[in-house]
N, C-alpha and C positions, 0 to 999 in steps of 0.2 A: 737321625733320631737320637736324643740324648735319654739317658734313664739318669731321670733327677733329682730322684730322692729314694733309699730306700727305709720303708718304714717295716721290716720283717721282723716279726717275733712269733714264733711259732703260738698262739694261745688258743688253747681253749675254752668255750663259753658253754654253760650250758642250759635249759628252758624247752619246752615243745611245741608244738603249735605255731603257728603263722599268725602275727599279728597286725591286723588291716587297720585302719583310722574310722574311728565312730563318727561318720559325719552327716550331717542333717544341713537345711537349707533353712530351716524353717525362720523367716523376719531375718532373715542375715542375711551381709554383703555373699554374694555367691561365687565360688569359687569351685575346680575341678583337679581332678586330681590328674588324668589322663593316661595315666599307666595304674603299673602293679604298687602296692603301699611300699615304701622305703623298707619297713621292717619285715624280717626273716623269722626271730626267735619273737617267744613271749615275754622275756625281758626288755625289749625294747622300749625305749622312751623318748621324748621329744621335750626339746624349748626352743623360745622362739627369741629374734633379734628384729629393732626396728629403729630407727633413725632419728635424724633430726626433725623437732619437731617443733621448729616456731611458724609463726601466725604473725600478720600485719594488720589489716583491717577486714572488714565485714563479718557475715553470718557463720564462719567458718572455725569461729574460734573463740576463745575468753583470756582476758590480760597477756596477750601474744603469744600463748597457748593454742596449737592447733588442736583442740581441742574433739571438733570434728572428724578428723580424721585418726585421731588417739582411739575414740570409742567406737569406730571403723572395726582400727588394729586389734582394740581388747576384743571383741567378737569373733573376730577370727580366731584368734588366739585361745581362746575358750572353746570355740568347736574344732580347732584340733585337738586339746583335749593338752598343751602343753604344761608341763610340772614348773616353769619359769619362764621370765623375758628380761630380756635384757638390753639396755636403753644408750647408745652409743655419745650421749649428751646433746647439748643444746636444748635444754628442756622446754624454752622458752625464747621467745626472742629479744625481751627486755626488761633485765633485770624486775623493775617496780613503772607500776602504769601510776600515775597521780601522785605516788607517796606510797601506793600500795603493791605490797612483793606480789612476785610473779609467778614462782615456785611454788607455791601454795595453793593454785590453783591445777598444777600437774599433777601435784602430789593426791588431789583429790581425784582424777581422772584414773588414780590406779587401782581405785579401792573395786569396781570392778574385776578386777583381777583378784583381788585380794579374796573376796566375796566367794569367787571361783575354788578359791584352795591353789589360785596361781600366786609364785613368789614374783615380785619386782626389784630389779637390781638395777640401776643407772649410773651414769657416770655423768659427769658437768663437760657442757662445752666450752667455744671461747665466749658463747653468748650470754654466761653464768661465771666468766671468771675471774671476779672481784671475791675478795678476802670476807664481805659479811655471807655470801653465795657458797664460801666453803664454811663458814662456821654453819649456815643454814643446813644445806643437805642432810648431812648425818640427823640432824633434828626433824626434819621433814620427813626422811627414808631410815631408819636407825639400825636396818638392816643390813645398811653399808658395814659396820663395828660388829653386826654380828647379835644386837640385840632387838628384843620387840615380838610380837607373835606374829610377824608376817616373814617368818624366815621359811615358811614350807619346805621344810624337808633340806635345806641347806645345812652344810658343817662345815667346821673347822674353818670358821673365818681366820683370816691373820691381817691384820692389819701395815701400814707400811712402816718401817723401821723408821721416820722421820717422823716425829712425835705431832709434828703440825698439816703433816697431810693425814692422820690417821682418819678414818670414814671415808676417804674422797678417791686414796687409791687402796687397794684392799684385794685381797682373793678368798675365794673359797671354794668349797667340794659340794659336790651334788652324785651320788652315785658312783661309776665310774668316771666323772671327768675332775677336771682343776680349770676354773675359773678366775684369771688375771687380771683386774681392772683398774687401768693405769688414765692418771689426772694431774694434766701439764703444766697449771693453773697456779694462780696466787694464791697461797699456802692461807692456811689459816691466822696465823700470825701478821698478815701484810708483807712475807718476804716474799721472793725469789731465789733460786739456787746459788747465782753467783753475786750475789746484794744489789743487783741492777733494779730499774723499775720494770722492766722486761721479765715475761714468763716465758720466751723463747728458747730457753737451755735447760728448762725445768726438768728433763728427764734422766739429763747425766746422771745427778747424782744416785737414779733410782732404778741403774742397770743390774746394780751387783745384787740389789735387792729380789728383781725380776728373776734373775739365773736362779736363785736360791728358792724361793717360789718351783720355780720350773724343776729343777736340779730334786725337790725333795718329794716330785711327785710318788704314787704309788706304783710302780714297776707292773706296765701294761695296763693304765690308767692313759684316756686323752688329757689334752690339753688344748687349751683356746686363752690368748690376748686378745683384750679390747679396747682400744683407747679413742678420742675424737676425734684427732687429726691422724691422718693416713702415715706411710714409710710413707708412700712417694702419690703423691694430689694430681689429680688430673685438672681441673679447673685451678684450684688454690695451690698453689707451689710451696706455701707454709708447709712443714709438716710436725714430726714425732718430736723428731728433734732438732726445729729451728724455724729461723724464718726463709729457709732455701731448702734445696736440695742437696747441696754438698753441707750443711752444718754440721759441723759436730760430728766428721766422718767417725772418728776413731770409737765414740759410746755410741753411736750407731752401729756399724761394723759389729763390735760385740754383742750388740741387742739380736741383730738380727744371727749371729753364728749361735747366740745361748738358744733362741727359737728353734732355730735347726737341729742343733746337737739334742734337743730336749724331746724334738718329734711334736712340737706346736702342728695342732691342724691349720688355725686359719686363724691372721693377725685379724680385727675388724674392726674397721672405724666409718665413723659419718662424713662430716664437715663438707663433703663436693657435693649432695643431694645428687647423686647418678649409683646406678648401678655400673659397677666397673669390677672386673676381677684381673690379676695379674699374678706374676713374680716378683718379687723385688729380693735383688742380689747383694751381694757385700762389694767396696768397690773393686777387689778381684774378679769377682763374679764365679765363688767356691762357692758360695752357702746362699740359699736362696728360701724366702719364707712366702707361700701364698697368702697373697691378702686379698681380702675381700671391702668395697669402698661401699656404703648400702646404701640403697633407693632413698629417695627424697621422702618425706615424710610431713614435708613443711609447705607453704604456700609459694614458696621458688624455686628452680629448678635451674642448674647451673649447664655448662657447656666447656668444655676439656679446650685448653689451653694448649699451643706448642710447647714444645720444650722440654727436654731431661737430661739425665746425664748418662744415658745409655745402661741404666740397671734394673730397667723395667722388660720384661716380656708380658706383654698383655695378650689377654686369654678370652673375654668376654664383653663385651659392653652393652649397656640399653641405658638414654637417656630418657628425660622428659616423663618421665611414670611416677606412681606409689606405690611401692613395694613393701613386701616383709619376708622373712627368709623363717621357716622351720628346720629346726637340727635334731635330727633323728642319729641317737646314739643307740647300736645294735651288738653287744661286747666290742671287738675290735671294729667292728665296720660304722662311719658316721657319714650320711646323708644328707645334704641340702637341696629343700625344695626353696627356689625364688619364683614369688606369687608377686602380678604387680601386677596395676590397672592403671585404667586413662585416668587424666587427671578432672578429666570431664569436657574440657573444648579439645580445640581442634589440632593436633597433634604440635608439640613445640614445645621454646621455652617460654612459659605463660608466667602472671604473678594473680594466683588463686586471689579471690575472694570470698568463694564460698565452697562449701565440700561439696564433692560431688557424690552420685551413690555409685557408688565401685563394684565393679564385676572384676573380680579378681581371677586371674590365669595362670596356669602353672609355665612357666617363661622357662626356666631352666632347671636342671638335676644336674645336682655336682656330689661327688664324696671322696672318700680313702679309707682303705682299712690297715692299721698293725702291721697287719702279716700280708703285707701284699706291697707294691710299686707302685711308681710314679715313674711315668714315661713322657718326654718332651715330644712331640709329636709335628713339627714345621710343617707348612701347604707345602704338596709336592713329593712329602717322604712317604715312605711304605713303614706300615704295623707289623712289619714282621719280625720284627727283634722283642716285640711284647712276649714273653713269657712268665709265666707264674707255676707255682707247686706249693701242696699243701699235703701232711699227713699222707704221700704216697699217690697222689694224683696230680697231673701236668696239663695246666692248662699251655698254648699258644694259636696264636693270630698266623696262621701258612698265607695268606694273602692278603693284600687290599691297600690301597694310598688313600693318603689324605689329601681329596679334592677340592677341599674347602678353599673358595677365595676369597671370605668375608674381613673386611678391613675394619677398625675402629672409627671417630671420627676423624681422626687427625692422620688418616690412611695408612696408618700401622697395619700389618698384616697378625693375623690374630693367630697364635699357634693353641695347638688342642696338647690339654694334658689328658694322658689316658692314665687311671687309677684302676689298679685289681686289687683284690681283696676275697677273704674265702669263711664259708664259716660251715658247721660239721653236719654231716649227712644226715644224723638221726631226725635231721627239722622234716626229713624226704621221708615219707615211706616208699620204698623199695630203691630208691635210693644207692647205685653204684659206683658212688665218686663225691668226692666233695663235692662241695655248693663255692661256685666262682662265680665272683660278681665284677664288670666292666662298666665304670664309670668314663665319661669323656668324650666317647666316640659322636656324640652327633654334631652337626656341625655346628658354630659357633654362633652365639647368640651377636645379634650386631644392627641394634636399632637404633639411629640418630638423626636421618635424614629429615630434613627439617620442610623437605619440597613434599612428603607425605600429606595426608589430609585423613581427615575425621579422627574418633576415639582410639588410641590409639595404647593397649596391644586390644585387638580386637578377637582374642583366640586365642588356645594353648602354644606355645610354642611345638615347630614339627619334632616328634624321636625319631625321624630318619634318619638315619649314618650311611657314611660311604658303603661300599659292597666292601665283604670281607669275608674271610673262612676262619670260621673257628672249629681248634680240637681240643677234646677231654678224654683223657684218657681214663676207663672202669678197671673197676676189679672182677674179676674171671669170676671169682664166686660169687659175687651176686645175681649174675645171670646165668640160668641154663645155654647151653650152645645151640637148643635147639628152636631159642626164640631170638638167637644173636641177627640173623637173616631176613625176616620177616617185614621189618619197616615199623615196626613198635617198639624196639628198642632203639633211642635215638637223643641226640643232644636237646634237651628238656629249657623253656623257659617257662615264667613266671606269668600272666596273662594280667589284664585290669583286675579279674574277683579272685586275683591270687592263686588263680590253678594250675599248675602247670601243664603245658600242653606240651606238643612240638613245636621248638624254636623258629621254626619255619614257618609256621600256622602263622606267628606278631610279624611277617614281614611286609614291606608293603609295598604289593604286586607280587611277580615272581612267579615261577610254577613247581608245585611241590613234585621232586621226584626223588624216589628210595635208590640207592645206588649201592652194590656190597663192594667192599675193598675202598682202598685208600681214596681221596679224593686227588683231584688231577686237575690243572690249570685250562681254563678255558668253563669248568661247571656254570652255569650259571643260577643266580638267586634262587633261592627256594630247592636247589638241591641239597639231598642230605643222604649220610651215611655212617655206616662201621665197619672197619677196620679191623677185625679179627686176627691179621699177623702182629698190628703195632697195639691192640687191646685201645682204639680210641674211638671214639662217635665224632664226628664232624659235620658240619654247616654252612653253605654261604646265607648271612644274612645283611640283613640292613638295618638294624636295631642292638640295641647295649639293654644287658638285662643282666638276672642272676640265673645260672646256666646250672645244669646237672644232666647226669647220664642216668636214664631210666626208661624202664618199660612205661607208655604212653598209653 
């Protein structure tokens, strides 16, 4: 087990109440949630991200606008209730149909959002990146610069130090995070970085810019990059910075160590239309940044290619779907739900012609918080070096391996990052311990097989996780001693309507049995206890949740 990043900074957040997601069905694509709501406090808040989205022919779209499946995304998007979205480029799949631009017809596909009180931010792909296509945007979106009434709640744009990409690449704030969005593209001038006709290096020179960006955030503020093309492509081997994988080590190299040293949650780009999540390292293999590749959006669907140079560790994959991804920002702690649906036939890589109507699924839960770790987790290793502490309470994992043996396509072995994260007990009434949250544990998302048949995800993805024992340690005063014994005071989770029960209650199977003193190898699932010498509650379960010690 490697611990891979640590993201610790003691913070404080503060708000009351538990805050669930306002969701309704009503004439909308349908979607579930399957667990407890991502958020903990009443601060909490969400935006959403969604992909590439061109269109070829049929009922499915307008001027190679996927059009259909844009006002899919806007409705979801709208009954999660999210404050922005943000558009990883490729807005379109060809420039101008007849004589007539293309972009113009996306840009009308947003005002749904707009209508909502949702902001729209995007970025250009390669499919948009011609020199009249960056003088367009900013004119189309003006929000890029930072001007227009469709900035909803956005600040402090900054535009890029390179007077000719200004609108195209750009950042800005939203609450607490910093939003980075970087455009590899033919400048608005007709250049390229190194005077080539190639926009293959475009990014060099807009590394030092990036660091300063990152470097000037607000101290205990997230941060998020997002650009079109990946660090490292599973189908498309182009990427950030070049037409390979080795290009351009050295402003690569630094891209990805300013990412790390700045605590970026999650690099995000389109261009493979797959969902794929991974590692991507520096070529040492010291600094390592998650990125996230997002679902198809568009009427193709691609398929993951051999081949790398050994600085990828991959984490998740589902081909052949539509997806979108919610980012639930909680003070320190940040949430992603990946929702995706069939494409409509028969599970594969297909070339859409028309939309289909989407049942959307909750596929995977990922996050990280601040004050908490990132642990590398290999098939085969044991949880037990997961430890966390917050404000005088210790969480740790005393048992459990990771039995996971799900491969990628390209039969990579898939490794689990497990993420903890904490935030303060007043959100609990009665309430004995921090509030510790475990992200990671179930087992790895890994849909591709192409020998499958019908619509295909056809269901929530399962929260089951390996068996494991988790302890939390309480504080003495908050419990009487003489309700310590009993079988009511006990390791606390989160339930679907947000209530917390006994952790043991969300497992699935098991037999619930109270046990006083320490736990001991061999317990099996659904046993639970406290530990009165060591002052901790423990659990075997088989579920990742946010955990507390409290009377039940």
């Amino acid at each position: 087990m490697k611990k891979s990043m640590d993201r610790r900074q003691f913070l404080k957040y503060g708000g009351a109440g538990i805050a669930g997601l306002g969701l309704s069905t009503l004439n909308l694509p349908f979607f579930r949630m399957g667990k407890a709501s991502a958020a903990i406090t009443s601060n909490a808040w969400q935006f959403g991200v969604m992909s590439d989205t061109q269109w070829k022919i049929g009922s499915g779209g307008d001027m190679t606008c996927a059009t259909g499946i844009i006002d899919a995304l806007n409705e979801q998007f709208i009954q999660q209730g999210v404050k922005f979205v943000i558009q990883v480029g490729d807005l379109c799949n060809d420039e101008s149909v007849g004589g007539i631009r293309s972009m113009p017809t996306r840009a009308a596909h947003a005002q749904a959002l707009y209508d909502a009180g949702i902001g729209f931010f995007p970025l250009r792909g390669n499919h948009e990146a011609s020199a009249t296509a960056a003088s367009e945007l900013p004119d189309l979106f003006p929000q890029t610069l930072g001007n227009g009434t469709n900035l909803n709640g956005a600040t402090n744009f900054q535009p890029s130090d390179i007077q000719s990409l200004e609108g195209l690449t750009y950042a800005f704030d939203y609450n607490n995070i910093r939003c980075v969005m970087l455009d590899q593209f033919i400048r608005v001038d007709g250049t390229n970085y190194d005077g080539t006709s190639s926009y293959n290096n475009n990014m060099v020179d807009q590394v030092d810019w990036v660091d300063a960006m990152l470097a000037s955030n607000t101290e205990g503020n997230h941060a998020f990059v997002f650009g079109h093309k990946n660090l490292m492509g599973q189908n498309h081997k182009d990427n950030l910075f070049g037409s390979g994988l080795t290009s351009n080590p050295g402003p690569r190299d630094q891209f990805i160590t300013s990412l790390c040293n700045n605590r970026v949650g999650y690099y995000m780009g389109g261009h493979d239309h797959m969902h794929h999540r991974s590692l991507v390292s520096t070529s040492d293999g010291y600094y390592k940044v998650p990125q996230i590749i997002t679902s198809s959006n568009s009427y193709k669907f691609y398929t993951p290619k051999s081949g790398d140079d050994g600085r990828e560790t991959p984490l998740q994959q589902e081909l052949y779907t539509v997806g979108y991804y919610i980012v639930t920002v909680d003070g320190p702690r940040v949430t992603v739900d990946f929702y995706s649906s069939s494409h409509g036939q028969d599970y594969g890589g297909v070339s859409l012609t028309a939309a289909s109507d989407f049942t959307f699924y909750l596929r995977e839960r990922f996050g990280y918080s601040l004050n908490g770790e990132q642990y590398e987790v290999a098939q085969g290793e044991t949880y037990t070096s997961i430890i966390s502490s917050f404000s005088g309470t210790i969480a740790r994992i005393l048992d459990g391996v990771n039995g996971n043996t799900e491969t990628d396509s390209l039969n990579r072995d898939l490794v689990k990052t497990v993420n903890t994260g904490w935030a303060e007990s007043d959100q609990v009434a009665d309430a004995a311990s921090q509030i510790f949250t475990l992200w990671g544990m179930t087992d790895n998302l890994s849909l591709y097989d192409t020998d499958l048949t019908g619509p295909l995800p056809s269901e929530d993805e399962s929260q089951e996780t390996d068996v494991y024992t988790l302890s939390l340690t309480y504080n003495p005063r908050k419990i009487r001693a003489s309700e310590l014994m009993r079988g009511d005071f006990a390791l606390a989770a989160r339930n679907e309507n947000d209530q917390w029960v006994n952790a043991v209650d969300l497992n699935t199977g098991g037999t619930k049995i109270f046990k006083r003193g320490g736990w001991k190898p061999g317990y099996d699932v659904g046993t639970y206890g406290v530990d009165a010498r060591t002052r901790t509650v423990w659990a075997v379960l088989n579920h990742e949740n946010d955990f507390v010690a409290k009377l039940i």
